[in-house]
C-alpha positions as CSV (number, residue, x, y, z in Angstrom):
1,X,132.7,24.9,61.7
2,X,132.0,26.4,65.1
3,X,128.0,26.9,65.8
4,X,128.2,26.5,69.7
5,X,127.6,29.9,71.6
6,X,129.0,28.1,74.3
7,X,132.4,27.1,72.7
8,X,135.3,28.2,74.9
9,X,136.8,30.2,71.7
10,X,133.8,32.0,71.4
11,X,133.1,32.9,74.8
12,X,136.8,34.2,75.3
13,X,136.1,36.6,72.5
14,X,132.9,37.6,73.5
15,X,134.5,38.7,76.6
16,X,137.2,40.9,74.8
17,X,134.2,43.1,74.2
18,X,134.8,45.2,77.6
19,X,138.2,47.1,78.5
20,X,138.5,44.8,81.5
21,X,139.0,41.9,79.4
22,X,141.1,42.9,76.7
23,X,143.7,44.2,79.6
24,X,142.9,41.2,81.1
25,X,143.8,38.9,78.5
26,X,146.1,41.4,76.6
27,X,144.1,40.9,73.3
28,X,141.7,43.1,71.5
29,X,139.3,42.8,68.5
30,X,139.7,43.5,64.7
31,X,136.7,43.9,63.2
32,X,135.7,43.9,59.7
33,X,137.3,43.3,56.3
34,X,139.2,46.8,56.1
35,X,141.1,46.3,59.3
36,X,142.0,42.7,58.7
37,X,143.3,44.2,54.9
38,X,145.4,46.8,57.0
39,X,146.3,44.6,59.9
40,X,147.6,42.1,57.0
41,X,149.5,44.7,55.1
42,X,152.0,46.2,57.5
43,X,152.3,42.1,58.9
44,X,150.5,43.0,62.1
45,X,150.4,39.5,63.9
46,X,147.0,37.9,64.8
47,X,145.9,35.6,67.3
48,X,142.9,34.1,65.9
49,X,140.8,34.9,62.7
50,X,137.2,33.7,62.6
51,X,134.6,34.4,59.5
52,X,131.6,32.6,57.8
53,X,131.8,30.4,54.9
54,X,130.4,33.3,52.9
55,X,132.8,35.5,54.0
56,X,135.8,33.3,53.1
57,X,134.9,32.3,49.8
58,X,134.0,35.8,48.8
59,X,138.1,36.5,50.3
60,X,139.7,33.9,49.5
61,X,142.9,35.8,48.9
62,X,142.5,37.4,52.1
63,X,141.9,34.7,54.0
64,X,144.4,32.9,53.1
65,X,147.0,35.6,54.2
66,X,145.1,35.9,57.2
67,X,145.9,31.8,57.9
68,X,149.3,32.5,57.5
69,X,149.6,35.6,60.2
70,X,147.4,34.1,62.9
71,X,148.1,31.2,65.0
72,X,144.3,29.7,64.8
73,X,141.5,30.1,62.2
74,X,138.2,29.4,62.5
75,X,134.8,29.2,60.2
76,X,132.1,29.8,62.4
77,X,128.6,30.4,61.8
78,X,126.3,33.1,61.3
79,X,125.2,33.1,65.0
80,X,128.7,33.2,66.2
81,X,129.9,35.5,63.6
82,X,126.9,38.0,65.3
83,X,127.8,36.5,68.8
84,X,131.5,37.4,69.2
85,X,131.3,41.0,66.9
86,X,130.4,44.3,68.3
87,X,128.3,46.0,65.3
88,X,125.4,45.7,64.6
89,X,126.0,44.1,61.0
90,X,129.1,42.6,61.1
91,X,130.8,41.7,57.5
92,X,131.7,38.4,58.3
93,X,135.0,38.0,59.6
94,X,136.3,39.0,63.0
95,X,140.1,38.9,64.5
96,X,142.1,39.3,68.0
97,X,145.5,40.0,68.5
98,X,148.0,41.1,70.9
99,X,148.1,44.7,72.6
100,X,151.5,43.9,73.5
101,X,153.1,44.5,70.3
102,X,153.3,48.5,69.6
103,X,155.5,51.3,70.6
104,X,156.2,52.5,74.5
105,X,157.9,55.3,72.7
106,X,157.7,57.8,69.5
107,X,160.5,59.5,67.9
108,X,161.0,63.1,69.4
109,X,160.5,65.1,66.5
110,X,158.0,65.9,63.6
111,X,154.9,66.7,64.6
112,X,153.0,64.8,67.1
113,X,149.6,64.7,68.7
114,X,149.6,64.9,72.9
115,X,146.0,64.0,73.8
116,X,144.7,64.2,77.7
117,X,141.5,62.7,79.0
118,X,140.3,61.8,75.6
119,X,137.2,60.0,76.2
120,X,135.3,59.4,73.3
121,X,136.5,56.1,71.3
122,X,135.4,58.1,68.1
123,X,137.2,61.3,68.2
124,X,140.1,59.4,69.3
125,X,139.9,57.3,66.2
126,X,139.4,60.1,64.0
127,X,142.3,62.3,65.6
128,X,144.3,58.8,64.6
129,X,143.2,58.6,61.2
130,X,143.7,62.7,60.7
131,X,147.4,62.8,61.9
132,X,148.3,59.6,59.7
133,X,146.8,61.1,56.8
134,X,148.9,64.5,57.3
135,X,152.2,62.8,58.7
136,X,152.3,63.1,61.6
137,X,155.2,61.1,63.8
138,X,152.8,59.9,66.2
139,X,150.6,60.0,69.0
140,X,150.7,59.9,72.7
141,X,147.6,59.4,75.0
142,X,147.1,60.3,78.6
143,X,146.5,56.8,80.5
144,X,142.9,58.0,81.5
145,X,141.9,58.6,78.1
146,X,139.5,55.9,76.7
147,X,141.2,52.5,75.6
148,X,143.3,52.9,72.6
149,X,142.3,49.6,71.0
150,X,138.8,50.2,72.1
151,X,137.1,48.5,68.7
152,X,135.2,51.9,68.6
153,X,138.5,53.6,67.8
154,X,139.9,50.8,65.3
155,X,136.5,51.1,63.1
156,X,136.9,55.5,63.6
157,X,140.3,55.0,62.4
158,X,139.4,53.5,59.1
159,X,142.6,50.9,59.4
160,X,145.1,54.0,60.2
161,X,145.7,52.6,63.7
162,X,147.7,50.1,62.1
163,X,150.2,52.8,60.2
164,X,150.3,55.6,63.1
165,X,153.5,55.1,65.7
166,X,150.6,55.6,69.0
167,X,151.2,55.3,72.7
168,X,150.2,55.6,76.4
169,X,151.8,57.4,79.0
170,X,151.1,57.5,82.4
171,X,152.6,61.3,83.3
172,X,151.5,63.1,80.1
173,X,153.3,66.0,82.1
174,X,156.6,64.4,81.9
175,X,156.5,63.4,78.1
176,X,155.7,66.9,77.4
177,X,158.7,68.3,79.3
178,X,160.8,65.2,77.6
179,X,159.5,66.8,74.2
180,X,160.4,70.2,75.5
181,X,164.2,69.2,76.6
182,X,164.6,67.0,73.3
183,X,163.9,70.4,71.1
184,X,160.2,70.1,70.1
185,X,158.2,72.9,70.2
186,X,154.9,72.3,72.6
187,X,151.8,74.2,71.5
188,X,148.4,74.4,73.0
189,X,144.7,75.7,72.8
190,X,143.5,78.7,74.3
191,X,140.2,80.3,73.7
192,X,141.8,83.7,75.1
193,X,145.2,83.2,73.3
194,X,145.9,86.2,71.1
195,X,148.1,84.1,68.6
196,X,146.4,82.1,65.8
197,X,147.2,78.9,65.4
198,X,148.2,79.7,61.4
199,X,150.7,82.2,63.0
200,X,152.9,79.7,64.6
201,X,156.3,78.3,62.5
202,X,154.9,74.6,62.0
203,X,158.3,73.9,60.1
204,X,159.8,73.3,64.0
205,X,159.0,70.0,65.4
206,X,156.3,70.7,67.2
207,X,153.9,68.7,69.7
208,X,150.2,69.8,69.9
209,X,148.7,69.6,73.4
210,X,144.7,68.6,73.4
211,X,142.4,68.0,76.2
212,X,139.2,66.7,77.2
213,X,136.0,67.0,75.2
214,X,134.1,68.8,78.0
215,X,136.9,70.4,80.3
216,X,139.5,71.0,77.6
217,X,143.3,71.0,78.6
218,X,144.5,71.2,82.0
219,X,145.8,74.4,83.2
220,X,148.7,72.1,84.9
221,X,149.6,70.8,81.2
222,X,148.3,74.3,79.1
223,X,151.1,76.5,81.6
224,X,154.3,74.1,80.4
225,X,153.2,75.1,76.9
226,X,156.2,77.0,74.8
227,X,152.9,78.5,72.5
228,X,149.2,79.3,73.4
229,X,147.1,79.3,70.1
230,X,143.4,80.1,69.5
231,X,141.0,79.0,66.6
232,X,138.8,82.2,65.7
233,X,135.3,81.4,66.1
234,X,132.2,83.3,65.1
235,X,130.1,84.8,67.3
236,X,128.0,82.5,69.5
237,X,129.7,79.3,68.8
238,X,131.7,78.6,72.2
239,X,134.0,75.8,70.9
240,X,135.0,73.0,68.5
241,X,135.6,69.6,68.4
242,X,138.6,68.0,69.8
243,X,139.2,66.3,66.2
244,X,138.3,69.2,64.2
245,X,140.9,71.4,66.0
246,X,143.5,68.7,65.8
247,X,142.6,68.4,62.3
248,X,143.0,72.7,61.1
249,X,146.4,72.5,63.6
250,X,147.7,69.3,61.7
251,X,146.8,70.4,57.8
252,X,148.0,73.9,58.7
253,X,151.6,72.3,60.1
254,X,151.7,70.2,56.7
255,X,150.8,73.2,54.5
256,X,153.8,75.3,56.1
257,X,156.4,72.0,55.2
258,X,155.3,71.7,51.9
259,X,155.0,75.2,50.9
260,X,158.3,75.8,52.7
C-alpha cells in the first residue's frame, strides 16, 4: 500500500492537476467510480489506477477489469487517495491515462457541435454530455477553449466524454469551411437573426457554430455561417447559456430526424 505523500507516483499525479502538466506529461485524470465504469466499457486504456482498500473490496469486479486495462495498480491510502484527487470527497479510486489516444478528426456529416473560446470546464462538459445523449457525430473545440480533459469537464460529462467522437482544432475557421465544402450545413446564433432556430431543415447534416460565454461567436466565424438563427427570449432576459442553447438546437435537430 502507498501511504507516502512523497512517493514519486503520487507526486507525478498530483501534478496532473494543472493543464501544464497533463500537456506536459500527455496524461490526464479519471476521477471517480462512474468514469472508471465508462472508461472500462468502451476499453479506453489506462495508465495507472489507484483506490483504497475500501474502495476495492466494495468493486471488486471493477477493479479487477481496471487491473487488466492499466499498466500499474496501486492501493493507496486515505491520505493519498485525498492527496492525488481533485474533489473535495473523492470516492476512492482515481485513474490517468493517455491524451494521445482520441480522434484528430470527425466524420463530416450528422450533426456536430463547433465550439469557440469555450472557457468554462463545466459548460463544456455538459455541451459533451447533451450532444451524446441526442446523437450527435461529434465535437470540435477551438484550441483556446479550456482543456478538453480538464477533470472538471470529465466529472460535467457524467462518463459521456468517453462515447462522444471530440476534437481540437487549431483554425476553427478552416474546419468550418472544410464542413462547408464537404456538404454540411453551418448554422449559427444571432440575437438579431430573424429565423428561428426550429425553422431550419435539421434533417441536412448540419454543424452548429457556438461562441464564448461572455463575447459569444466571432463575427469572423458567425459571417462564413450558411444560416443565422435566434432563440426568442422574453423581455429583459439578454441571453442564454452556451449549453442551454446547444442543448434546444441539438433536441430540436433530433426531433426533425425522428419525426421525419
Amino acid at each position: 500500500m502507498l501511504t507516502s505523500l512523497q512517493n514519486s507516483l503520487v507526486k507525478q499525479i498530483r501534478k496532473l492537476h494543472s493543464t501544464k502538466e497533463r500537456h506536459k506529461q500527455q496524461l490526464f485524470l479519471l476521477e471517480g467510480t462512474h468514469l472508471l465504469e465508462e472508461a472500462c466499457a468502451v476499453n479506453y486504456p489506462l495508465e495507472t489506477v489507484c483506490c483504497t482498500s475500501g474502495w476495492q473490496a466494495a468493486h471488486s469486479l471493477l477493479w479487477s477489469e481496471a487491473c487488466s486495462k492499466s499498466d500499474r495498480t496501486e492501493i493507496v491510502s486515505e491520505e493519498v487517495l485525498n492527496a492525488i484527487a481533485t474533489t473535495v470527497q473523492p470516492d476512492g479510486v482515481v485513474a490517468t491515462a493517455k491524451r494521445s489516444v482520441g480522434q484528430t478528426q470527425l466524420p463530416l456529416t450528422g450533426l456536430i457541435l463547433a465550439l469557440e473560446t469555450v472557457q468554462d470546464p463545466g459548460n463544456l462538459g455538459t455541451m459533451i454530455r447533451t450532444a451524446a445523449a441526442a446523437g450527435a457525430s461529434g465535437l470540435w473545440i477551438s484550441g483556446d477553449s479550456v482543456d478538453l480533459d480538464s477533470p472538471k469537464v470529465l466529472r460535467a460529462s457524467a462518463g459521456q466524454w468517453f462515447r462522444l467522437a471530440t476534437a481540437v482544432t487549431e483554425n476553427l475557421k478552416a474546419t468550418v469551411q472544410q464542413s462547408q465544402q464537404a456538404g454540411m450545413q453551418v448554422v449559427a446564433t444571432s440575437p438579431s437573426a430573424t429565423l428561428t432556430y426550429w425553422e431550419v431543415d435539421w434533417r441536412k447534416p448540419s454543424l452548429i457554430l457556438l461562441g464564448n460565454e461572455g463575447a459569444g461567436l466571432s463575427a469572423d466565424l458567425a459571417a462564413i455561417a450558411d444560416k443565422q438563427v435566434r432563440i426568442p427570449l422574453s423581455p429583459g432576459v439578454e441571453s442564454l447559456n452556451v449549453a442551454i442553447a446547444a442543448a434546444l438546437m441539438l433536441y430540436e435537430a433530433r426531433r426533425q430526424m425522428i419525426c421525419q
